[in-house]
C-alpha positions as CSV (number, residue, x, y, z in Angstrom):
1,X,-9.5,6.4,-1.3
2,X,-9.6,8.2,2.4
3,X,-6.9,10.2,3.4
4,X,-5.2,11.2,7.2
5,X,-2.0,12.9,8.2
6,X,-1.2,11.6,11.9
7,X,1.6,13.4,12.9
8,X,4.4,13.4,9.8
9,X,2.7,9.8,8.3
10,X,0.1,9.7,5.6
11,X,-2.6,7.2,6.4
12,X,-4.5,5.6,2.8
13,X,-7.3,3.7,3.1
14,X,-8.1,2.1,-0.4
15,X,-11.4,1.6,-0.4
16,X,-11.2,-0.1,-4.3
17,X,-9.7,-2.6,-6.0
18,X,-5.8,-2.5,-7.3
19,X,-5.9,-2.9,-10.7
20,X,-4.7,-1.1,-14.2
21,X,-7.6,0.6,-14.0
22,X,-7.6,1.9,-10.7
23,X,-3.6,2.4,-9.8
24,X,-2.6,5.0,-12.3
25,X,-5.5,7.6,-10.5
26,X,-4.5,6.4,-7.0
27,X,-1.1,7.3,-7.7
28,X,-1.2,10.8,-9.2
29,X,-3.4,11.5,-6.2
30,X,-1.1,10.0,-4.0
31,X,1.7,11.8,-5.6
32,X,-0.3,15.0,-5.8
33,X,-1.0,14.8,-1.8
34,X,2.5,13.6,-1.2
35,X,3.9,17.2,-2.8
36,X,1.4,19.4,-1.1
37,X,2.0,18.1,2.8
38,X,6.1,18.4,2.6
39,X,5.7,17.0,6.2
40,X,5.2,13.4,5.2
41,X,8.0,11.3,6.1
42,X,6.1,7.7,5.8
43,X,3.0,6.3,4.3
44,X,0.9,3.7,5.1
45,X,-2.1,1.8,3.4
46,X,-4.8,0.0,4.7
47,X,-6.1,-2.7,2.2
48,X,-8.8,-4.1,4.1
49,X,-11.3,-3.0,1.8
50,X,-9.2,-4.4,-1.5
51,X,-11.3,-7.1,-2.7
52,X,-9.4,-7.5,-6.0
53,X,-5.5,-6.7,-6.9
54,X,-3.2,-7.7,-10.2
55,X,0.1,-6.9,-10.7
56,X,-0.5,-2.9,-11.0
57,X,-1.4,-3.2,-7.6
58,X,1.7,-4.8,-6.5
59,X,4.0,-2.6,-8.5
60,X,2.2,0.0,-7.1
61,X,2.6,-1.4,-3.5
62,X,6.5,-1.9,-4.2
63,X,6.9,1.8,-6.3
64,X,5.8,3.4,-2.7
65,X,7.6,0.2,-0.2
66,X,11.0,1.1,-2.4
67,X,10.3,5.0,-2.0
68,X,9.8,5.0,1.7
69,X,11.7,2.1,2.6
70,X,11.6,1.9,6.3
71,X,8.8,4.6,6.4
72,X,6.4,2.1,4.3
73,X,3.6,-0.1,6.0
74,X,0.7,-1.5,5.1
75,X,-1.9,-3.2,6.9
76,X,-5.1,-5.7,6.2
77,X,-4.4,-7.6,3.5
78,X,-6.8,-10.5,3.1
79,X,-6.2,-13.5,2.4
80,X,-7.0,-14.7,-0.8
81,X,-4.8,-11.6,-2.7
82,X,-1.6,-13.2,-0.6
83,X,-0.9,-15.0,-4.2
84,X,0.0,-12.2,-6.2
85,X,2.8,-11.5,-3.9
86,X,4.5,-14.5,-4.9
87,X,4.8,-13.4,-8.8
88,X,8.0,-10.8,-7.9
89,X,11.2,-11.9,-5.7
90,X,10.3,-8.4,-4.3
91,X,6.9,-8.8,-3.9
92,X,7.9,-11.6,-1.8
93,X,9.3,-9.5,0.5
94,X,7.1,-7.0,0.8
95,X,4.4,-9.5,2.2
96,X,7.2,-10.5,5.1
97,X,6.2,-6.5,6.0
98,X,2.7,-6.4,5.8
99,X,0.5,-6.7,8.9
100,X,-2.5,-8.2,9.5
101,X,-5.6,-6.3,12.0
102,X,-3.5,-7.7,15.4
103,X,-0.5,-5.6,14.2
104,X,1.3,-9.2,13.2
105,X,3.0,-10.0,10.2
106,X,1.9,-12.0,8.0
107,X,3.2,-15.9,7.7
């Protein structure tokens, strides 16, 4: 996972797959970033490099959309890992809010 702060937003770039194994080290480190820049007032993720998510990844997606609410984004979700949005009412949702490389949401 890469890291930025631009301005008062934190920038993630997952660079592995969201899964049980992965999410519950993503999140401490998240969590542990989060508490040491006070600044951060949204968060955004870039999944372009997700090849592979279950559904850790989307309760983790909806733990941090539900936590930032407006202040959430995420970006660059391909494709083929649109299903596992579908399992949760929210998760269903949360892919109405999740924007593709051209800044556009997805259908």
């Amino acid at each position: 996972m890469k890291f930025c702060l631009n301005g008062n937003t934190a920038i993630f770039n997952i660079n592995d797959n969201l899964d049980y194994n992965y999410v519950p080290q993503i999140k401490k480190n998240i969590d542990r970033i989060i508490k040491k820049n006070k600044n951060i007032k949204s968060i955004a993720f870039d999944l372009e490099e997700v090849n592979y998510m279950d559904t850790a990844g989307l309760a983790f997606l909806i733990f941090f959309s539900k936590k930032f609410r407006e202040d959430f984004s995420a970006i660059n979700l391909k494709e083929e890992l649109k299903y596992i949005f579908s399992l949760d009412e929210y998760g269903k949702e949360l892919i109405m809010k999740i924007k593709n490389k051209n800044g556009k949401t997805r259908d």
